[in-house]
N, C-alpha and C positions, 0 to 999 in steps of 0.2 A: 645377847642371848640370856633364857632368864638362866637363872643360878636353878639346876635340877634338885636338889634337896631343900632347899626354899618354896621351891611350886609345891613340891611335894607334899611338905607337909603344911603352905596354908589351903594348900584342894584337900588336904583330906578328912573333914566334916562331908563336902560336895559329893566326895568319891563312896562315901558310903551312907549318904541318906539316899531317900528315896525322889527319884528327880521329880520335880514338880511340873509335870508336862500332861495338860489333860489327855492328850493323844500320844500314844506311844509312836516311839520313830523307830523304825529301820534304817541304819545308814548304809547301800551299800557297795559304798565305796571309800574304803581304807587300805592303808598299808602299812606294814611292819619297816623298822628301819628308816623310816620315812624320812629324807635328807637328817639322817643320823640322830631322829630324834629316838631317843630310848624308851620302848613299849612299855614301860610301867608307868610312861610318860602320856602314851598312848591310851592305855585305858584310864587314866584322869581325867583325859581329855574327851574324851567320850563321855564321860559319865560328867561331867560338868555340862557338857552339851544337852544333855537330857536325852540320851540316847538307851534304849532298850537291846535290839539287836545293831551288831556289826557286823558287817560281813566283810573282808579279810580278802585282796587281788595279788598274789604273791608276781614275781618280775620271774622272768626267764633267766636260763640258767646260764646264760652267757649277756645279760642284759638287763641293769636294773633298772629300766624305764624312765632312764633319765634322771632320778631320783634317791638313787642306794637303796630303792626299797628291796625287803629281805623277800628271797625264795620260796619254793615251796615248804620247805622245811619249817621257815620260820613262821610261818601264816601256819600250820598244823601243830606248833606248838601253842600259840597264844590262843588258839582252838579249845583246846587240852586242856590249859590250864583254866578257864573262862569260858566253860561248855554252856551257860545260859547265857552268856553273852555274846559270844563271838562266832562266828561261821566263816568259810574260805574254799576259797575258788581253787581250782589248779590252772595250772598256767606254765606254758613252753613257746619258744620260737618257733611258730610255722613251716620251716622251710627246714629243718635239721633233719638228719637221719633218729635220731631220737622222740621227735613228736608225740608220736600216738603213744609208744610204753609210756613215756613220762606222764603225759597227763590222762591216760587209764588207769597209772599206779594210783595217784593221787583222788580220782573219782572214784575208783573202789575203795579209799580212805575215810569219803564221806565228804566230799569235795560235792557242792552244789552248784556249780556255775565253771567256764572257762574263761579267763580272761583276769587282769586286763591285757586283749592282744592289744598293742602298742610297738610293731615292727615294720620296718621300711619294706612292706608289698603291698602289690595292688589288693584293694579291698575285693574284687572278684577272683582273687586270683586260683589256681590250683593249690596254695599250700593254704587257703582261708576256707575250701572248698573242704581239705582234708579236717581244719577244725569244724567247719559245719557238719561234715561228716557223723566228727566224735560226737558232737553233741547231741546228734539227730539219735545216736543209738544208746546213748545214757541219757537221754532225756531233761540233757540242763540247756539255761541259755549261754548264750556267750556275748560279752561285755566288749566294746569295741572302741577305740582312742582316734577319731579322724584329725590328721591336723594335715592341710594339704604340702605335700612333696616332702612328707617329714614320715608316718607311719599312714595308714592303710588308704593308700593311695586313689581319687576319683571315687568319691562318693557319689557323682552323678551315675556312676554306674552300681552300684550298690543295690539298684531292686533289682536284679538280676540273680544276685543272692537273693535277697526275700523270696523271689518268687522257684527260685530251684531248690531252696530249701525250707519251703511252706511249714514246716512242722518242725522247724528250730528257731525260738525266738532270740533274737539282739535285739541288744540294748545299746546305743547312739551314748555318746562322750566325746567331747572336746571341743578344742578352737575350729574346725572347720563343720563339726556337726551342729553346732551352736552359731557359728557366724553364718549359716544356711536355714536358720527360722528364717530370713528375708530374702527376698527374690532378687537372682540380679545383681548381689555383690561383688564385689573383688576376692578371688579366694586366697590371696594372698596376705589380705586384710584381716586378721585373726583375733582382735577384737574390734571389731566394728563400733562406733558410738555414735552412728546417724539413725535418723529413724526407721522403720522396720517397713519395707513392702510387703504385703502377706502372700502367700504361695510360694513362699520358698522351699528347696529340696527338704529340709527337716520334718515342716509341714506336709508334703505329702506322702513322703513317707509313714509319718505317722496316721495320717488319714485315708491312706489307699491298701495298708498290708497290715493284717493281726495280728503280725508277729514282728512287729518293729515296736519298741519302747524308748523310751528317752531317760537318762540320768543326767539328771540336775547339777554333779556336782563341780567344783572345782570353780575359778574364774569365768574362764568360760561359761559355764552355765549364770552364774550369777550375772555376769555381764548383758546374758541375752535379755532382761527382763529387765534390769535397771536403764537399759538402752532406750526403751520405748512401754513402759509401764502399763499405759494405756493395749497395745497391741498384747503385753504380758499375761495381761486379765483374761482377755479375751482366747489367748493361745490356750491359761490352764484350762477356761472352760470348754474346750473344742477337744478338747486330750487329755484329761484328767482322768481318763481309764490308762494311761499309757504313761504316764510320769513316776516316777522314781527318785524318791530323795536321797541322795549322797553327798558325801562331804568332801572328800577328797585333800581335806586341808592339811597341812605338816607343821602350824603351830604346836605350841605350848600348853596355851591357856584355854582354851577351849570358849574364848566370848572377845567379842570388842573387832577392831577393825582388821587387823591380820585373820582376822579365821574365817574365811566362807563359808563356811558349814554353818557357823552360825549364823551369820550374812544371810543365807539363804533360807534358813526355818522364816526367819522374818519377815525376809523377801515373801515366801509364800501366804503368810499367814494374811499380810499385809492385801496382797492383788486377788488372795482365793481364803474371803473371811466366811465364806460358810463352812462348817463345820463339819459336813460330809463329804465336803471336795477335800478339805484337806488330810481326815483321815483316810480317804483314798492314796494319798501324796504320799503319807507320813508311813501310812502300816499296811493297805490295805494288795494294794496294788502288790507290792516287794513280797508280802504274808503270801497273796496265791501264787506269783510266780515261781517264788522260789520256796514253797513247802514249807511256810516258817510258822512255828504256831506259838503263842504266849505264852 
């Protein structure tokens, strides 16, 4: 682990010039607390990534996503303190008698998004229905973590949601929504590393319903593309109204082979070198969904 007062202060020239990123990025997908790394560690890290906005998925209140990531509370303070930088989701266990107050308190806070939902129900189920619900009458999207038999269970049935709730967008994450760009796999198989069949659920998903988007971030996602590079090109250009860049990462340093976040600016830059797909990728896409402006 590095030494925190070390990183500290050789990031901070990084952490207060201006990044050198011809395209601003939205990342957004981060967490507070992140496997105990400490947020002023956190905005280093971001800001060494060349990151613009953040946006902030606090964990549930009986569940930190597997991760120790911090609450709502925690994600509305680093808000607060870093209001041109940072933005945050609310976020509750689906299936509690507390649900709806909790994350109503928090979108009347100025909460732009629900999620990350990350809990052991079926992805269709009546307590996903009641976050669809929230979201359909606050008007944000909700963020979704598929990993099979672990959190939101049968993503084969998941258009079913799209289609019952047409006018609530999700956004696709994780090991089973990312090992589903290919047709045909094992879902037990959760990073895959063979080549890619096209038409798989990810893919039609995002090709069949306007209200399905994809986030890029975390292993997973970078996995999908390093898998079959050639299919990866091809995927951003077919979706690249519908892609989302997030980091999801819980290093330190914010560059080199531990951090996917940064793994993956590259990734993109690399398989989508035009200039206007990627500031689709990087600002564009994340700026209208979720109301963000420069």
């Amino acid at each position: 682990m590095i030494d925190r007062r070390q990183f500290l202060l050789s990031a901070a020239a990084a952490a207060t010039a201006p990044a050198q990123q011809a395209i601003p990025i939205i990342d957004i997908h981060q967490h507070t607390n992140y496997a105990r790394r400490p947020d002023d560690v956190l905005v280093s890290h971001q800001r060494k990534m060349g990151i613009a906005k953040t946006i902030l998925l606090p964990a549930g209140s009986k569940y930190g996503l597997a991760a120790q990531a911090g609450g709502n509370d925690t994600v509305v303070a680093v808000a607060k303190q870093y209001p041109k930088e940072f933005f945050f989701f609310a976020n509750e266990l689906p299936d509690i008698p507390e649900t709806k107050s909790v994350i109503e308190k928090y979108l009347k806070m100025g909460a732009i998004g629900i999620g990350e939902q990350k809990f052991p129900v079926d992805s269709d189920s009546s307590h996903m229905e009641l976050i669809a619900a929230i979201a359909r009458d606050y008007k944000v999207p909700v963020l979704m973590h598929f990993q099979h038999e672990a959190y939101n269970y049968h993503i084969e049935r998941f258009h079913k949601m799209l289609e019952k709730y047409n006018k609530v967008n999700f956004i696709g994450h994780a090991q089973t929504f990312w090992s589903n760009i290919s047709k045909g796999g094992k879902q037990e198989v959760l990073y895959p590393s063979d080549k890619v069949t096209p038409g798989g659920i990810t893919d039609r998903l995002l090709a069949d319903y306007p209200n399905m988007f994809a986030d890029l971030s975390a292993g997973s996602g970078l996995n999908a593309f390093r898998r079959d590079p050639e299919h990866g090109a091809a995927f951003i250009r077919r979706h690249q109204n519908k892609l989302l860049y997030g980091s999801d990462c819980n290093d330190w340093v914010g560059e080199g082979e531990k951090c996917s976040g940064a793994q993956q600016i590259a990734m993109m830059k690399k398989l989508a070198p035009d200039a206007a797909v990627q500031r689709k990728i990087f600002w564009e896409n994340s700026a209208k969904l979720f109301r963000i402006t420069a």
